[in-house]
C-alpha positions in Angstrom: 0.0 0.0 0.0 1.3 3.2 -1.3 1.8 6.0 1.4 -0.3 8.6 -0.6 -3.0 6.1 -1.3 -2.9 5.7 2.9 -3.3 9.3 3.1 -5.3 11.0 0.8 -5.0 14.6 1.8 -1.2 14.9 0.6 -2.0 14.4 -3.1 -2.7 18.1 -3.0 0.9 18.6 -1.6 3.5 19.8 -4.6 6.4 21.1 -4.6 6.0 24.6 -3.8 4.3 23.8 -0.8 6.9 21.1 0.0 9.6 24.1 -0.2 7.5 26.5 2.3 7.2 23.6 4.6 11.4 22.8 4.8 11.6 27.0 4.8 9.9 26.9 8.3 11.1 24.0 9.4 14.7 24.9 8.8 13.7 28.5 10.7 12.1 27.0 13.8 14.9 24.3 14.1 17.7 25.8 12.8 21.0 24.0 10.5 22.3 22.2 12.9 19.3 20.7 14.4 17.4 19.4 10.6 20.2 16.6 10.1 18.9 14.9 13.7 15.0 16.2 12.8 15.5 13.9 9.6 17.4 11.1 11.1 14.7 10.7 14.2 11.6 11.0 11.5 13.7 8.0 9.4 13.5 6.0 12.4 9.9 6.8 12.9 9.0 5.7 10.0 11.2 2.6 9.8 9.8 1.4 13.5 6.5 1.9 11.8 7.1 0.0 8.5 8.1 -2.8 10.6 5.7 -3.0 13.3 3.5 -3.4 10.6 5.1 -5.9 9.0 5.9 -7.4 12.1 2.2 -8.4 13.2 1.5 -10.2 9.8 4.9 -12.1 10.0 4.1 -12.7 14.2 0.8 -14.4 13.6 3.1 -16.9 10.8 5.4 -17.2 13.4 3.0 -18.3 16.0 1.5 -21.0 13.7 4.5 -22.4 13.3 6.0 -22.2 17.0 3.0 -24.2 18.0 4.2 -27.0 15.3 7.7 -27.1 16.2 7.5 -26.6 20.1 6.5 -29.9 21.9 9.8 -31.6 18.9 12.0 -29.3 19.8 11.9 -29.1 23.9 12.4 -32.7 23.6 16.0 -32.5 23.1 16.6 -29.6 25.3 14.8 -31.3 28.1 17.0 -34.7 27.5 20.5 -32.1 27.6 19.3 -30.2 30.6 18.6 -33.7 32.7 22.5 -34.8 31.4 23.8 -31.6 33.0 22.0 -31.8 36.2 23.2 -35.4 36.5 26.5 -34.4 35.8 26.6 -31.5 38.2 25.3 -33.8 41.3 27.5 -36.9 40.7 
């Protein structure tokens, strides 16, 4: 899904408005500040992309947990029991 199809009121964003918008920005924040402004907001976005992401792939994940779970504690469980013995002989 397509940022601008998520949010239909920024089609009517262009350039020129795009160019006001930086103007301020860069007069409230300042130069030094913007590079940190841009660098927090790519974060942001990238924690966002991914918790999306994230909840489809965690429901997948899940499914195949509850497959794999009672086959793999088997051999744990059988390596923890040699250790124990080990420690109390």
């Amino acid at each position: 899904m397509s940022i601008l199809a998520a949010l239909p009121f920024i089609g009517g964003v262009g350039f020129p408005e795009l160019l006001i918008i930086l103007v301020v920005v860069l007069i409230l924040f300042g130069p030094k500040r913007l590079p940190q402004l841009g660098k927090s907001l790519g974060k942001t976005v990238k924690a966002i992309r991914e918790g999306a992401e994230g909840k489809e792939d965690e429901a997948a994940v899940e499914a195949s947990a509850d497959d794999t779970e009672d086959t793999a504690s088997e051999p744990v469980k059988a390596k923890a029991k040699k250790a124990e013995e080990a420690t109390t002989e």
